[in-house]
VEXKE-347361 format. One record per atom (N, C-alpha, C, O): x, y, z; residue in one letter. Coordinates in pm, whole numbers, plus 50000, padded with zeros to 5 digits. Example, Ala and Ser with C-alpha at 12.3 -4.5 7.8 and 13.67 -1.06 7.14 Angstrom:
513194943150780A512304955050780A513204967050780A514244966850846A512854977550708S513674989450714S512905000350787S513415011450804S
//
This chain:
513304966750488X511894968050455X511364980350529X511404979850652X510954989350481X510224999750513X509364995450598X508934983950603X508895009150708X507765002850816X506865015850846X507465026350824X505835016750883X505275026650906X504695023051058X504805011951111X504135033251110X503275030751261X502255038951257X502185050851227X501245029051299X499655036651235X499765044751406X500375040951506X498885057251385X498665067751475X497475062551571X497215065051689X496855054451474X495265053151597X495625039551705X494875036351798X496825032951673X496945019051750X497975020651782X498185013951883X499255029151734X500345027351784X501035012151704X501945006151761X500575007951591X500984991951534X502134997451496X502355009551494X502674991351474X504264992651353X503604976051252X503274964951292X503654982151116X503844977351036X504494976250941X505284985650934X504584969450861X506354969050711X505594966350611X504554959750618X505954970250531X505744967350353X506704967950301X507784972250343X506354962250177X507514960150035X506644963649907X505414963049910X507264966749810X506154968149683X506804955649607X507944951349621X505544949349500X505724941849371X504974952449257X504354962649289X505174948149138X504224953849075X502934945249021X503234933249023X502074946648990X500664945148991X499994941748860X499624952248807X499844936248822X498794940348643X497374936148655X497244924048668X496484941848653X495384940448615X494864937148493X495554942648406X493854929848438X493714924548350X492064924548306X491224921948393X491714926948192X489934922648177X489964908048137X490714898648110X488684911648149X487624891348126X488204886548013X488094874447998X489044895247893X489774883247803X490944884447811X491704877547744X491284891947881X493114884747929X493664898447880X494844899147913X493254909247817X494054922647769X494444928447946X493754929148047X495874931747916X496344940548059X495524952648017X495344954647897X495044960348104X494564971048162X494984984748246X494644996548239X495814977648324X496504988648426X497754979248486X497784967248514X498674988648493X500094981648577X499934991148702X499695003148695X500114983348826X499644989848930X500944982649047X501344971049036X501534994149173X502054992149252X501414983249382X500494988549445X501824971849416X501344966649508X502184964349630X503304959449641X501174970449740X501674973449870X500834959149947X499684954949939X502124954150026X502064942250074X502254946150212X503394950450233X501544945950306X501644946850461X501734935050507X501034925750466X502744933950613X502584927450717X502844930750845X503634939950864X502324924850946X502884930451095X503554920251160X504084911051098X503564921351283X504764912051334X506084922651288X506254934451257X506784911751303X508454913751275X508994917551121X507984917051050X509834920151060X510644927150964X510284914550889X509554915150790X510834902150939X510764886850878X509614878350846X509644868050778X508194885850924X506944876750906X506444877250763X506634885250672X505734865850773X504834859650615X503714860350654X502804854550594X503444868950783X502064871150797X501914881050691X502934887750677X500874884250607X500414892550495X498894900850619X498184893350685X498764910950623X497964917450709X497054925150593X495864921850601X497214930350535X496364934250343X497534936950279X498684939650315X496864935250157X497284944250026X496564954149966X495414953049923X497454966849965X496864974349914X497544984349778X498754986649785X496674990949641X497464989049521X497275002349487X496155007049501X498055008249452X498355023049426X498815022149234X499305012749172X498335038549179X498305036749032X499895043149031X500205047249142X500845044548938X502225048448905X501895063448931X502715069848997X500955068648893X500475081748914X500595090449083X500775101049143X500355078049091X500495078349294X498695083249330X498455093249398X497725075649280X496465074249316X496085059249358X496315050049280X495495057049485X495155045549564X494205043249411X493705051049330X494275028649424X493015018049379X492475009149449X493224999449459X491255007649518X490754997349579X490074983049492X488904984849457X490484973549467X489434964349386X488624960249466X488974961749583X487504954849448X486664947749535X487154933549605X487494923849537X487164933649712X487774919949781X486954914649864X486974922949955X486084904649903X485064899649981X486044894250088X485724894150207X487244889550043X487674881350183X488354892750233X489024888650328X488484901850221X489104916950302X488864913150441X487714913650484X489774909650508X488934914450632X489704923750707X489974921250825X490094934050654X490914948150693X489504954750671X488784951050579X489054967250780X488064974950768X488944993250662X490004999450660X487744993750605X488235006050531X488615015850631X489455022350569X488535020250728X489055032550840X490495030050828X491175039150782X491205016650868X492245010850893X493185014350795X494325019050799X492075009250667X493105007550529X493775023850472X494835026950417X492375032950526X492775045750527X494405052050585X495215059650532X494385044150726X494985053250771X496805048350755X497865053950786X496345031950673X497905026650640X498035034150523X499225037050508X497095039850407X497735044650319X498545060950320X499575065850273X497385065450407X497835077950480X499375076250490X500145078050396X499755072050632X500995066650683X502275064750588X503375070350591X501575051850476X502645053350358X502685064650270X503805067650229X501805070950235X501895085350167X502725092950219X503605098450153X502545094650361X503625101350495X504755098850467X505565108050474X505275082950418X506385082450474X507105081250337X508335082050339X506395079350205X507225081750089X507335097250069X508425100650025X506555106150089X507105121050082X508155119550146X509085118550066X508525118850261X509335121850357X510435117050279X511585121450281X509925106650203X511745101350185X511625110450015X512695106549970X511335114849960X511725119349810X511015134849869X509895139749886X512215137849885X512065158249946X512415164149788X513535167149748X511535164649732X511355171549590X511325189049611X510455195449669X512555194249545X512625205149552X512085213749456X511715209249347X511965228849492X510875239149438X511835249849377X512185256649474X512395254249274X513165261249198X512325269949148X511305265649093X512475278849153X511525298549122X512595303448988X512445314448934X
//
């Protein structure tokens, strides 16, 4: 499981992706979307710390979540982090 370590706390956290579907008020899918599942603790925890859902395009989506209780600064800087650390791993080369 992939892990990242946020810069402002020093956390180490892990994610995994599922994929996602969004749906309107009569049931038509809408968007298929990557879902990023955090947790902290250990490699093995079922603690869930947020979710957060990225488009195939590789653009964040936030939905509205009332029981969030991850502050947006935070959520920033895990997506940051994972942005960081999927470049890093797909070194896409530049041919002239």
């Amino acid at each position: 499981m992939p892990s990242i370590i946020l810069k402002t706390s020093n956390q180490v956290l892990y994610y995994f992706t599922e994929e996602a579907v969004i749906k309107n008020p009569i049931g038509k899918i809408s968007a298929t979307l990557v879902e990023y599942i955090i947790t902290n603790g250990n490699e093995d925890s079922s603690d869930v710390f947020c979710k957060l859902y990225k488009t195939k395009e590789g653009f964040w989506y936030d939905p509205s979540c009332p029981n969030d209780c991850v502050d947006i600064k935070t959520k920033h800087y895990i997506k940051a982090a994972i942005d960081d650390a999927e470049n890093k791993n797909s070194q896409k080369r530049f041919h002239i």
